[in-house]
GUVOMI-493442 format. One record per residue (C-alpha): x, y, z; chain; residue in one letter. Coordinates in steps of 0.25 Angstrom, whole numbers. Layout:
! residues N
[atom [X; Y; Z]; "A"; "a"]
...
//
This chain:
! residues 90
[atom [-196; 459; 137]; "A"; "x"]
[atom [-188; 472; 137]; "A"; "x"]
[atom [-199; 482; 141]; "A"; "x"]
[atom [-197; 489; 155]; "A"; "x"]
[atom [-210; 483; 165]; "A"; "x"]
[atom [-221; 493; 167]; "A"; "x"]
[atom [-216; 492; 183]; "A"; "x"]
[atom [-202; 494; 180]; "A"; "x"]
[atom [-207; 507; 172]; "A"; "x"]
[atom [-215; 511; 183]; "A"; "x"]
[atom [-204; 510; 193]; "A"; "x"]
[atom [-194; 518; 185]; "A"; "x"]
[atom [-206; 529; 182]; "A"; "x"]
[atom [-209; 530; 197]; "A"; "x"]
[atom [-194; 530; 201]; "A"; "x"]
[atom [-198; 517; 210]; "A"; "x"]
[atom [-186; 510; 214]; "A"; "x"]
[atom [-189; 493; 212]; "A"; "x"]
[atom [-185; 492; 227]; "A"; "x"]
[atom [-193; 501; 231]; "A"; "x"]
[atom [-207; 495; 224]; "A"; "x"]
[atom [-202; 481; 226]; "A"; "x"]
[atom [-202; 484; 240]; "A"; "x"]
[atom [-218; 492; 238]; "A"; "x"]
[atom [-223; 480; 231]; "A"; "x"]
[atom [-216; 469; 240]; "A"; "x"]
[atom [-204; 462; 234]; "A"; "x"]
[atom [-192; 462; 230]; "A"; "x"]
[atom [-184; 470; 220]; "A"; "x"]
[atom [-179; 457; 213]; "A"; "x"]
[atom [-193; 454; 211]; "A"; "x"]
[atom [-197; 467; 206]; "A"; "x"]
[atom [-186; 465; 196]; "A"; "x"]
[atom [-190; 453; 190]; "A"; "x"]
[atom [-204; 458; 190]; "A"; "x"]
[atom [-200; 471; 181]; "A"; "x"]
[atom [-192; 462; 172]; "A"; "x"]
[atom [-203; 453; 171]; "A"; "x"]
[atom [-196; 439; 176]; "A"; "x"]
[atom [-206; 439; 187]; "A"; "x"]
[atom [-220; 434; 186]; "A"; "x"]
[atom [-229; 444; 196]; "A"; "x"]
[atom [-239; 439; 204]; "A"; "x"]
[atom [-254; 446; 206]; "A"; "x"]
[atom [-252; 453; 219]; "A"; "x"]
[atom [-237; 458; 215]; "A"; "x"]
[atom [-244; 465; 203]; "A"; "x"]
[atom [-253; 472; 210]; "A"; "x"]
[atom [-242; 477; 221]; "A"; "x"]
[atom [-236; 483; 209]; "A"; "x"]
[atom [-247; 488; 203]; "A"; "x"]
[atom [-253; 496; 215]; "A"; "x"]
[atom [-239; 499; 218]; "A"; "x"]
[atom [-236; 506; 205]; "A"; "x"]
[atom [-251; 513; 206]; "A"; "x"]
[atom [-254; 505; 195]; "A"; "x"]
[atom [-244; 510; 185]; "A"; "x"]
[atom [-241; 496; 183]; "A"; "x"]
[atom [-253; 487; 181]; "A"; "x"]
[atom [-254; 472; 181]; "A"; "x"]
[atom [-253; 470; 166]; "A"; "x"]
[atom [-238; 474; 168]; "A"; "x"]
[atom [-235; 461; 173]; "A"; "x"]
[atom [-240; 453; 162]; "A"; "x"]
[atom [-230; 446; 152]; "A"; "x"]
[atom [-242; 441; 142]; "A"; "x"]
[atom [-236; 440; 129]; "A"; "x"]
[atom [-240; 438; 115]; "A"; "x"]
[atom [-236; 423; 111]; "A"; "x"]
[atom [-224; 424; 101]; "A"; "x"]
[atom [-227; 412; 94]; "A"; "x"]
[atom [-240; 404; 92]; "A"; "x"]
[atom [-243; 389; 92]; "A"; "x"]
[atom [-252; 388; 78]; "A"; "x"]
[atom [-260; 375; 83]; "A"; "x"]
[atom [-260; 362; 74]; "A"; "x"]
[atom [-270; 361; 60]; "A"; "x"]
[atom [-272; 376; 60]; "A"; "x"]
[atom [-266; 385; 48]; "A"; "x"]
[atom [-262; 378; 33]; "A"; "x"]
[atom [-259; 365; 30]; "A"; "x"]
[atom [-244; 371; 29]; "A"; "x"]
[atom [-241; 374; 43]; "A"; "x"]
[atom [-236; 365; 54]; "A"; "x"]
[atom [-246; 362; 65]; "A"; "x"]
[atom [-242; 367; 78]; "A"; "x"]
[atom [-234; 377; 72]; "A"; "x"]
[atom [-228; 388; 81]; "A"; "x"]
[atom [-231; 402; 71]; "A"; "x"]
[atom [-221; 414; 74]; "A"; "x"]
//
């Protein structure tokens, strides 16, 4: 994913240094860092330090990673008697 993080977006608009809201929401700049590029799963109580620290600029749905599934399972005895059972469609 190459797209900036909604908070990283709001830091940069605000002029926030990480430091400085890493040390508002209660840990560390390392963490900070993996959260905005997304390799750190967030805990509940984390997103909402974030959220009522950014006013709300940044919502809980920023932290989602839900993704369409690339490629799907066609289960076994559906579709013409041509294609393979269990076939993986693209």
């Amino acid at each position: 994913m190459t797209d900036l993080h909604p908070l990283q977006s709001y830091l940069d608009r605000t002029g926030q240094k990480r430091a400085d809201f890493a040390e508002a929401i209660g840990i560390g700049v390392p963490s900070l860092s993996r959260i905005i590029n997304r390799k750190q799963n967030v805990k509940l109580d984390l997103i909402e330090r974030i959220v009522v620290a950014t006013g709300f600029a940044v919502s809980a749905d920023d932290f989602l990673t839900v993704s369409p599934p690339q490629r799907i399972l066609k289960p076994a005895g559906q579709g013409s008697g041509s294609e393979t059972s269990g076939a993986i469609l693209s």
